[in-house]
C-alpha positions in Angstrom: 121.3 39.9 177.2 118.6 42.4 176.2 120.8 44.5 173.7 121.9 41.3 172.3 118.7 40.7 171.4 117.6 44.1 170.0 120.6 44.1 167.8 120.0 40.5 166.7 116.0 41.6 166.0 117.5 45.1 164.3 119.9 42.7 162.1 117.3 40.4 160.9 115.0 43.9 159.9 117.7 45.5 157.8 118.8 42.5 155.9 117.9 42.5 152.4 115.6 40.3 150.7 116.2 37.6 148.6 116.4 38.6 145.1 113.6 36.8 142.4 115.1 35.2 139.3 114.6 36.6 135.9 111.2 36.9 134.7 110.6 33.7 132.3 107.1 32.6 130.8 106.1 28.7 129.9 103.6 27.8 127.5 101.0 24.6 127.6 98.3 24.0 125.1 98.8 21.5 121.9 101.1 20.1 120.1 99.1 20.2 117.3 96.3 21.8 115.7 94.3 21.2 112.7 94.0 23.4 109.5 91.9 26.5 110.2 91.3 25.6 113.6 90.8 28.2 116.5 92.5 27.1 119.8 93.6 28.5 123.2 97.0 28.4 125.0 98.0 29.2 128.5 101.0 31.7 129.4 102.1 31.5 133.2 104.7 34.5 134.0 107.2 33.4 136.4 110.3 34.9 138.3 110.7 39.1 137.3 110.0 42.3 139.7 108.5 41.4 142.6 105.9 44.1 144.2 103.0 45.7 142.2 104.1 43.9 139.0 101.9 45.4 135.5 102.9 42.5 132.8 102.4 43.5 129.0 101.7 40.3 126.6 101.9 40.4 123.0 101.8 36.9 120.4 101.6 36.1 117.0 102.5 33.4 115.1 105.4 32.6 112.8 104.7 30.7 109.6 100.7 31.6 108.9 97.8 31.8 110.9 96.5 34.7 113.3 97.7 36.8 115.1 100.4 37.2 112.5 103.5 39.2 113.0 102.5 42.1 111.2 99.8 42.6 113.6 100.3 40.5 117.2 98.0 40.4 119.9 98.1 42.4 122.9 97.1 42.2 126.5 97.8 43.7 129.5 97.5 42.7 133.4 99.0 42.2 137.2 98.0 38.7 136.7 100.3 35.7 136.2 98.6 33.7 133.8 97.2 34.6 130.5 95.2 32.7 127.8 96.3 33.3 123.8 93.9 32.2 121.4 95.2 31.7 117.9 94.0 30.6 114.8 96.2 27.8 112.6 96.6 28.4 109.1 94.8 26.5 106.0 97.2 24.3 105.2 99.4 21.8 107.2 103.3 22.7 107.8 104.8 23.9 111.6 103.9 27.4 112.9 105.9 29.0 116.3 103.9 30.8 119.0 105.8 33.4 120.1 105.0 35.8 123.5 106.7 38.7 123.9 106.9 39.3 128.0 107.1 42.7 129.9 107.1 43.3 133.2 107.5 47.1 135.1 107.3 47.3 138.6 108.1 50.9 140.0 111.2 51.8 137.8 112.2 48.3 137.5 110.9 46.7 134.0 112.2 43.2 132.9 111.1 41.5 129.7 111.7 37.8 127.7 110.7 36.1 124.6 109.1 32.4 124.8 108.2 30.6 122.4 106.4 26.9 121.4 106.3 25.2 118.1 103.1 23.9 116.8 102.2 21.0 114.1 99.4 21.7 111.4 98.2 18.5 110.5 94.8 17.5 108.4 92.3 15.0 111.3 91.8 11.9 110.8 88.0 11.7 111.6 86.9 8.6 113.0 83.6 7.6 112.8 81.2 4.8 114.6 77.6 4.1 113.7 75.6 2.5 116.4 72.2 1.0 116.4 70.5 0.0 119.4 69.1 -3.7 118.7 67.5 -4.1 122.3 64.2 -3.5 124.2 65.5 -0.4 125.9 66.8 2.9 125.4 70.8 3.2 125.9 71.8 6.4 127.9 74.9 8.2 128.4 76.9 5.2 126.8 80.5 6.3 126.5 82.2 5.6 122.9 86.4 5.0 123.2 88.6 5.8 120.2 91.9 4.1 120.4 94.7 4.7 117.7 97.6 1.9 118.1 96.6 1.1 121.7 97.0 4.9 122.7 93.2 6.6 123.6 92.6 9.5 121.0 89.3 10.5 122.7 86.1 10.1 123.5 82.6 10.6 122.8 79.2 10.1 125.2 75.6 8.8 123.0 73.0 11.1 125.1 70.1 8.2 124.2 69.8 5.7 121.9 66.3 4.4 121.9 65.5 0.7 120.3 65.7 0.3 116.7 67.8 3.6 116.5 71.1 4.3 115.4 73.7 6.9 115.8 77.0 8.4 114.7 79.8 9.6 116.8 83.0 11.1 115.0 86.5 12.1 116.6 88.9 14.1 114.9 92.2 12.9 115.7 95.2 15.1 114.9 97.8 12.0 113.9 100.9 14.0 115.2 103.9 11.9 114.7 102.3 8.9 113.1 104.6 7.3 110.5 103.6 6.3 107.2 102.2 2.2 107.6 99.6 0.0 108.9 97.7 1.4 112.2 95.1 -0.3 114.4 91.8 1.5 115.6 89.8 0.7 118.0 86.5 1.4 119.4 84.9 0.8 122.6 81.3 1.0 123.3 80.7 1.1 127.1 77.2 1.0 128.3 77.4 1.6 132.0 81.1 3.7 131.7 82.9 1.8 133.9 85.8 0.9 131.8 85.4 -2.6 131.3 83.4 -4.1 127.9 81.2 -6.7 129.3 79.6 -8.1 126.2 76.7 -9.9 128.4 75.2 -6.2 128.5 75.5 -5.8 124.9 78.8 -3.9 125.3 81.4 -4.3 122.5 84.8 -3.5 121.4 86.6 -3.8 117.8 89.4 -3.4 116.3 90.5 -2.9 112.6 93.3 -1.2 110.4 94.2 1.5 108.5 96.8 3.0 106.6 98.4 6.6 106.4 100.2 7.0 103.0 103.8 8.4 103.0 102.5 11.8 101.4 100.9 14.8 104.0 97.2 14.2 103.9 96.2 17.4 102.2 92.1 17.1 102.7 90.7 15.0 105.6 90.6 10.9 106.0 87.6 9.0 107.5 88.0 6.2 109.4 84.5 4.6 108.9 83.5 2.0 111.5 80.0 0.4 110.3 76.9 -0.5 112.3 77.6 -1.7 115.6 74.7 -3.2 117.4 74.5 -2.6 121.2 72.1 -5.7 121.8 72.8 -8.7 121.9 76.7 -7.8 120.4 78.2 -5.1 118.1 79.3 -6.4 114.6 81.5 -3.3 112.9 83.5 -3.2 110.0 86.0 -0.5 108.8 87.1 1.4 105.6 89.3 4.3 104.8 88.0 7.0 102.6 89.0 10.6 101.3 86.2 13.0 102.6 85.2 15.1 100.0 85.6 19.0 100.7 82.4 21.0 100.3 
């Protein structure tokens, strides 16, 4: 019974391990990104040697914008993850990301190319005036952009003392939004907690726009007028070209 179990124990010690799948790398960040702007993606490193792993990144991107091909940026690291910053180019049209992958562990050294496509489209900046109509200051109000029911972002009014107003914008990247009529709305919530309660002065309107059938080649502004916190917000909208500086 005993040298059955030593050679059961001595069996289990010399059997190989299991062998990792090949090294692979997945991307997350935007879809899109507008003109010019500077953004950051995420590279997590998966499968490859196992052990005391060194992994070598290099990324540039296809079709404008920094790092370019002609001179990608490099990093290295044992670590798994890795952040690329980029910068899009000036004009709108689709870029690729694309991460080059090394790993060498020991005499062992794998490598793969991944790779993410990215949309270059000119904001839509929406834009709210408020004006606080009450006897009190308003603080930490949160302000709710919705495009066609879907939330595009949000904004938070520090203080809004009575008789003030303010202006919140949102830059809102209109990735995959056909040509037509489009609703905006905008929420202004007093107290944060998601429902507009205009008894507190709380509001919500809605309004439409329209994006043309040509590429917007210099930025829109959705303009949403005065709204008044107290007693009810009154807004009206307008679309406009912004005018570049």
């Amino acid at each position: 019974m005993t040298l059955a179990i030593l050679a059961a124990v001595f069996t289990l010690v010399l059997a190989p391990a299991a062998a990792q799948g090949p090294i692979f790398g997945t991307i997350t960040g935007p879809n899109a990104l507008a003109p010019s702007q500077v953004s950051a993606y995420n590279l997590t490193i998966n499968g490859g040697p196992s052990g005391a792993v060194t992994y070598t990144v290099r990324w540039h991107l296809n079709g404008g914008g920094l790092p370019s091909a002609a001179s990608p940026t490099t990093t290295t690291g044992n670590r798994t993850t890795f952040t690329l910053n980029v910068t899009a180019p000036p004009t709108e049209g689709t870029v690729t990301l694309v991460v080059q992958v090394a790993s060498l562990a020991g005499s062992t050294y794998e490598n793969t190319t991944v790779e993410k496509a990215i949309s270059i489209i000119t904001p839509i900046v929406l834009s709210a005036t408020f004006r606080n109509d009450g006897t009190t200051a308003a603080v930490n109000v949160t302000v709710r952009f919705y495009v066609d029911g879907a939330l595009a972002g949000t904004r938070k009014i520090a203080r809004l003392n009575p008789g003030a107003q303010v202006t919140e914008t949102f830059n809102y990247l209109p990735s995959g939004l056909q040509p037509g009529t489009h609703q905006v709305r905008v929420e202004a919530d007093l107290d944060g907690n998601g429902i507009i309660d205009p008894a507190k002065g709380e509001a919500v309107v809605t309004s439409l726009f329209y994006r043309g059938t040509a590429p917007l080649s210099t930025a829109w502004t959705v303009l949403i007028g005065v709204g008044v916190f107290v007693p009810v917000m009154l807004l009206t909208i307008a679309l406009r070209r912004r005018k570049r500086a």
